[in-house]
C-alpha atoms as one frame of an Amber mdcrd trajectory, in Angstrom:
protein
  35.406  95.526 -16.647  34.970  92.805 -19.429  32.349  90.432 -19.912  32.744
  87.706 -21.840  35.965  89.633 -23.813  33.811  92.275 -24.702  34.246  95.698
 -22.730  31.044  96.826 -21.427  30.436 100.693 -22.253  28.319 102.884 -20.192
  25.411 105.081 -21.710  25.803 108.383 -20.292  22.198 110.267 -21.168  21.750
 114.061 -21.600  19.153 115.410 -19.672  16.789 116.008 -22.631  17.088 112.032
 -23.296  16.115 111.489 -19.274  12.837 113.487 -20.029  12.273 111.302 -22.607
  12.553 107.983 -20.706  10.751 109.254 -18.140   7.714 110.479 -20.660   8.206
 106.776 -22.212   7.445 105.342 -18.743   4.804 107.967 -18.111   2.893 106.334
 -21.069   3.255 103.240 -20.397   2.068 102.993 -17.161  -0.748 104.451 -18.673
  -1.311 102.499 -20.562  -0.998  99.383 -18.025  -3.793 101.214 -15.928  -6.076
 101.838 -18.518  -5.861  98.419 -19.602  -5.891  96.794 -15.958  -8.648  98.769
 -15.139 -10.969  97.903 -18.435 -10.138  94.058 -17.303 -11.561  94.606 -13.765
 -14.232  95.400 -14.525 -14.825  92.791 -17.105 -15.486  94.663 -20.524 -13.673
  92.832 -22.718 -14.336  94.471 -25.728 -12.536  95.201 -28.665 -11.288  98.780
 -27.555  -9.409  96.521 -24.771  -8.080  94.065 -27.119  -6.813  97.222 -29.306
  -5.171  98.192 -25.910  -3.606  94.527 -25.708  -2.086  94.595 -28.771  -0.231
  98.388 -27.935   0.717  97.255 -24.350   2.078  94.148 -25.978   4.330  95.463
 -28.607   5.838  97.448 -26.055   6.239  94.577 -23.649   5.661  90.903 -25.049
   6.792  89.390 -21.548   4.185  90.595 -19.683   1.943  87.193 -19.642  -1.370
  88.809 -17.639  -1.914  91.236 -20.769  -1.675  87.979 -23.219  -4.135  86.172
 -20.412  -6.452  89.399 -20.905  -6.526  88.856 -24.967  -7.558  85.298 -24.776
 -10.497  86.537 -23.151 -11.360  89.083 -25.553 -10.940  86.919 -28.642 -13.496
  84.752 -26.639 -15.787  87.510 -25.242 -16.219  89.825 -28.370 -14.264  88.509
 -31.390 -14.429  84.813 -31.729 -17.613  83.269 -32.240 -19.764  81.450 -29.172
 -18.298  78.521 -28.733 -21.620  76.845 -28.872 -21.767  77.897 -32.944 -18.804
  74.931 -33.392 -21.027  72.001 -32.199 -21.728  69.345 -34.715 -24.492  69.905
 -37.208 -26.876  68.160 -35.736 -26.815  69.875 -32.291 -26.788  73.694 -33.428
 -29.436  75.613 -34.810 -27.639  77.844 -37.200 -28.277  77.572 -40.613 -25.191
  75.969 -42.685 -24.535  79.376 -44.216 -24.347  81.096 -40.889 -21.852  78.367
 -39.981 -19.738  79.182 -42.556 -19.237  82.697 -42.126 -18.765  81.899 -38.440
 -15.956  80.057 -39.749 -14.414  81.897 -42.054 -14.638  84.902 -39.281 -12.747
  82.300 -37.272 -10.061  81.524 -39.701  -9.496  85.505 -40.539  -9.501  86.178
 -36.640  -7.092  83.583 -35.987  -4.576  84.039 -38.762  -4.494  87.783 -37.652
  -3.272  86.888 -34.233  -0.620  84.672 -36.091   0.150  87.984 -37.752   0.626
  89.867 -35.365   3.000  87.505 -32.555   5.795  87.431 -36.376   7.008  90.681
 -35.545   7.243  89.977 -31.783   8.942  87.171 -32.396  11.513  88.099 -34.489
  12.264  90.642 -31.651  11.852  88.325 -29.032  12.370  85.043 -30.074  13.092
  83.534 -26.843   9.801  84.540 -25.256   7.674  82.093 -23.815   4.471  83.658
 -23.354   4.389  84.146 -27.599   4.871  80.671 -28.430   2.595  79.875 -25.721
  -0.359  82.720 -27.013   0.729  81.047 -30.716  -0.120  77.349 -29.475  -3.554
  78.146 -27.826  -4.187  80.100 -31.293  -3.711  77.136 -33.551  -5.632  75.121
 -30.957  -8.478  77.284 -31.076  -8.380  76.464 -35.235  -8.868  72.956 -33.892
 -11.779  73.666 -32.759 -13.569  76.057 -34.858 -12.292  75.032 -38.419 -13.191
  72.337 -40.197 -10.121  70.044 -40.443  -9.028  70.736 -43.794  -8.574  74.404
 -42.828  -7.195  73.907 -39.945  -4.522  71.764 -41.128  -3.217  74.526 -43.464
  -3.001  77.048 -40.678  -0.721  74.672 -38.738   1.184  73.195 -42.241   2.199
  77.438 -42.599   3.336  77.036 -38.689   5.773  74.145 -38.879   6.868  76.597
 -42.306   7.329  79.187 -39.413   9.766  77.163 -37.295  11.898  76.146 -40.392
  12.241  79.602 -40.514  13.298  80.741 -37.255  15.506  77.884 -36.985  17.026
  79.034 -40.467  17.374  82.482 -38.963  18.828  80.437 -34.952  19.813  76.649
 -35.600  19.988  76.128 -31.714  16.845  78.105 -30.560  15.571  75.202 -28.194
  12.447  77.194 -27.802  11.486  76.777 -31.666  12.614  72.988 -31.664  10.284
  72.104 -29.008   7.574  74.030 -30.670   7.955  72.221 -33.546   7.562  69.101
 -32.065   5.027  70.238 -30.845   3.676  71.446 -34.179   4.659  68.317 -36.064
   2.767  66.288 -33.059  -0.564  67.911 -33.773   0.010  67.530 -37.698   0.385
  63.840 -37.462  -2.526  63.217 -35.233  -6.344  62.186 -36.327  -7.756  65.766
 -35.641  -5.918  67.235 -38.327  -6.505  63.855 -40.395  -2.410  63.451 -40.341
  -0.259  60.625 -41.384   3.249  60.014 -39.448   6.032  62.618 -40.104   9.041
  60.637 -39.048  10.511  60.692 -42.156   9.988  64.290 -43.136  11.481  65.150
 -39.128  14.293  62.650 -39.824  15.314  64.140 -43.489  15.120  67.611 -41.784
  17.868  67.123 -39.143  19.788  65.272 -41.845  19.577  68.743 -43.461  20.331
  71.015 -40.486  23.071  68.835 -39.193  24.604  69.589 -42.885  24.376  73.178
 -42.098  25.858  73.009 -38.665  27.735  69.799 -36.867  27.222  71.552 -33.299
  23.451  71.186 -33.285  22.332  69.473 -30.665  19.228  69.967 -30.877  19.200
  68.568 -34.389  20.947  65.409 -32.780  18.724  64.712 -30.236  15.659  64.750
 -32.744  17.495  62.771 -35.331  17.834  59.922 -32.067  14.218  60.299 -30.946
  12.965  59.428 -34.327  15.193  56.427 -34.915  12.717  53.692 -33.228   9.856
  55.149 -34.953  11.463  55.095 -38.110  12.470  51.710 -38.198   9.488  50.443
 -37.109   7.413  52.242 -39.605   9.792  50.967 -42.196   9.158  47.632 -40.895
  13.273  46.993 -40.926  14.290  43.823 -40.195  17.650  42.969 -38.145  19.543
  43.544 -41.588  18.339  47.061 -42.490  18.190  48.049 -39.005  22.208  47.172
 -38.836  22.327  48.941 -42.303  21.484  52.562 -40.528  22.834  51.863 -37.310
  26.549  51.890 -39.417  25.502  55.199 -41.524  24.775  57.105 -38.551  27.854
  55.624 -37.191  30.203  56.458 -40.150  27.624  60.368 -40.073  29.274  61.212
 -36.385  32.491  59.537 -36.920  32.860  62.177 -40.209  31.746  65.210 -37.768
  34.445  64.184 -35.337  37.102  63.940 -37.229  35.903  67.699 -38.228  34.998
  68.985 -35.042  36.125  66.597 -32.209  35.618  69.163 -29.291  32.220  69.311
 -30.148  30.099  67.918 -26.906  26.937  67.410 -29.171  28.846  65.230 -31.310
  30.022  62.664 -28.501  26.753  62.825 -27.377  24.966  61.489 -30.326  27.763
  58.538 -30.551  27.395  57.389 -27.480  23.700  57.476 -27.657  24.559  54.664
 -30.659  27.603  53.197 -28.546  24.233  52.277 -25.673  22.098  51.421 -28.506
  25.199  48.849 -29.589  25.557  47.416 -25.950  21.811  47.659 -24.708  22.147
  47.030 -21.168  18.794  47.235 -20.033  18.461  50.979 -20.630  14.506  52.504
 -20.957  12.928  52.224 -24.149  15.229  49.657 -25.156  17.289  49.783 -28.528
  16.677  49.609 -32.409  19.316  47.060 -32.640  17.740  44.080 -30.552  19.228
  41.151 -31.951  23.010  42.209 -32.330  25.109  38.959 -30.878  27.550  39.249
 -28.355  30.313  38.972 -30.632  28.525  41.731 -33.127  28.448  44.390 -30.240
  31.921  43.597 -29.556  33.665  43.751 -33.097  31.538  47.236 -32.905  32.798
  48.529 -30.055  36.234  47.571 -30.988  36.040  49.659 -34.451  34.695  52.428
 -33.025  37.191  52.525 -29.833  40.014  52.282 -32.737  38.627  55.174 -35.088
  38.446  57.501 -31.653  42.521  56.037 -31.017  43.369  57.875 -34.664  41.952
  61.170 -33.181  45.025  61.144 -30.725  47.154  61.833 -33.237  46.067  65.325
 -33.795  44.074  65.787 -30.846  45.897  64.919 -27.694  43.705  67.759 -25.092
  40.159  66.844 -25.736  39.124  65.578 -22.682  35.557  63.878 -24.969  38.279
  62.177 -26.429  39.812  60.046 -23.171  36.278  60.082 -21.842  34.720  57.936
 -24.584  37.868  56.048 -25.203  37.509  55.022 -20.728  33.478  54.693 -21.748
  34.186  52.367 -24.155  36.434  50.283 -22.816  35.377  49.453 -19.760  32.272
  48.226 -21.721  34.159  46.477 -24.216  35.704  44.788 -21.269  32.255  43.346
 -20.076  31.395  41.825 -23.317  35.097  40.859 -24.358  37.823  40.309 -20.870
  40.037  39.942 -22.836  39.839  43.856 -24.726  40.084  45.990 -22.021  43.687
  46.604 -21.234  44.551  48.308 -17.750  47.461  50.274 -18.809  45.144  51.858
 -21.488  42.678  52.749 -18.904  44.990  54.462 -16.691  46.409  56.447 -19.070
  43.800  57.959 -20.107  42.711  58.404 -16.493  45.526  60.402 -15.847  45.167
  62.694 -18.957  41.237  63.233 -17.326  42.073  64.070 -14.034  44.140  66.858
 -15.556  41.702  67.965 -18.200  38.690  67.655 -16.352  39.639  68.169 -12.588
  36.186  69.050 -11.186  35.219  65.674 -11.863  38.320  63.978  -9.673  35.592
  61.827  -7.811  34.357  60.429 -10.861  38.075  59.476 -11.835  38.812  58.213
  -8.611  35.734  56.116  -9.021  36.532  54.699 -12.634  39.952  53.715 -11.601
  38.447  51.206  -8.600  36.857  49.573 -11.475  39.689  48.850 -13.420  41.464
  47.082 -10.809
């Protein structure tokens, strides 16, 4: 049997190797127990957290161990939490502060340390990313904001990385959203990132036209940008045709690329704004400017016919556009056009034959 092309293969083990899986699971069971039973009873010392970190490397899915090394970074290795109040409320000397601190900072940036390697094994993993977050957050709380602010500067260096090493790991884009949310806001005395975030996918997209993840951040940021730039209608139109004339390039490379026709229509509803949420960047387009749009871009897509005649994207934006063409302009959208390229989608794309069947009582 083949899965996905590849022939599976079948591990036959000697009986020496069964011992050996079988000791494995002797010890790690163990192990489990011993820590499982240290927890119950509520000693969460740092002879438990040394058990954490073994059971861990072994298993970095198991989220009741990573549960049981918050609370011994709180119990036994972090300081009080009363020790971070402002000045004014503690009674520690500022010296004794300070050391708390920097115990902090060196506590922390060892559990940083130590999720790397389990990451690069397991980069996929929720429970890491998750144990990583409530880290940094605890640096929020116990480091002053300077210091702070480096430790989570070195993690958005961290996702650039991973995402070097796995353009499309949706896991590390969300995290760094996250990350880049945190660095922008008052705690860690930030300043807006949009332009930084937008330059990035303007990189990544260069490395690889298929990233949709890439995409969708470059269209989140757009607003923001704009409105940060303070663009008027003018420079707003300005980008709206660079990003048009940056997809319209990666199509004509790579037209059976989903993510692509995804990030052009997202500008094809930014061009026609009909009352989506959040509105558009382009508010004060005419009638007649949405139109002569629409009409450009429904003729560019025409030219990929030529050498791509079984892309169903193709047909699908070409109906899209159209039929919206034909609500600002009646006198654009041609019906034999339409049911062409109805016909070439029903036979393309038959699991969507409602749909089609649907389309086609508009356009009559």
């Amino acid at each position: 049997m083949a899965s996905h092309g590849v022939a599976r293969t079948f591990r036959v083990r000697t009986e020496e190797q069964r011992l050996q899986d079988l000791e494995k699971i002797r010890k790690y069971r163990a192990l489990e127990d011993e820590v499982r039973d240290k927890a119950a009873s509520a000693a969460y010392t740092p002879e438990l957290f040394q058990l954490t970190s073994k059971l861990l490397s072994i298993n970095p899915e198991y989220y009741t161990i990573w549960n049981i090394r918050r609370r011994c970074l709180l119990s036994s290795l972090l300081s009080p939490a009363t020790s971070r109040q402002p000045p004014a409320a503690r009674d520690s000397a500022p010296d004794d502060v300070e050391q708390q601190a920097s115990s902090d900072r060196d506590v922390l940036q060892s559990e940083l340390s130590f999720t790397i390697p389990l990451l690069m094994q397991s980069p996929k993993c929720y429970w890491i990313w998750n144990f990583r977050q409530w880290t940094l957050s605890q640096a929020i709380l116990r480091l002053p904001a300077p210091a702070a602010r480096q430790i989570w500067q070195t993690e958005l260096g961290l996702t650039s990385k991973m995402l070097d090493k796995d353009q499309r790991n949706f896991h590390a884009w969300s995290y760094r959203r996250l990350v880049v949310g945190r660095l922008e806001s008052p705690e860690l005395q930030g300043r807006s990132m949009a332009e930084d975030e937008f330059s990035y996918t303007t990189r990544v997209i260069h490395r690889d036209l298929s990233n949709f993840s890439a995409w969708h951040n470059r269209s989140q940021l757009m607003s923001r940008l704009l409105e940060e730039r303070g663009a008027g209608a003018q420079q707003r139109a300005a980008l709206l045709a660079e990003e048009l004339h940056l997809v319209r390039e990666a199509l004509n490379v790579g037209p059976e690329d989903q993510s692509l026709w995804y990030y052009h229509r997202f500008l094809v509803a930014q061009i026609v704004n009909r009352g989506g949420v959040g509105g558009t960047f382009v508010p004060d387009l005419t009638a007649d400017e949405k139109a002569a749009y629409l009409g450009r871009e429904i003729d560019e897509i025409k030219e990929l016919l030529e050498d791509y005649d079984d892309i169903k994207w193709i047909y699908e934006s070409l109906l899209e556009y159209t039929l919206a063409l034909g609500r600002l302009d009646q006198g654009r959208g041609r019906a034999g056009d339409l049911r062409g390229w109805l016909a070439k989608l029903r036979v393309l794309d038959p699991m969507r034959i409602g749909r089609w069947d649907d389309v086609e009582r508009q356009v009559e």
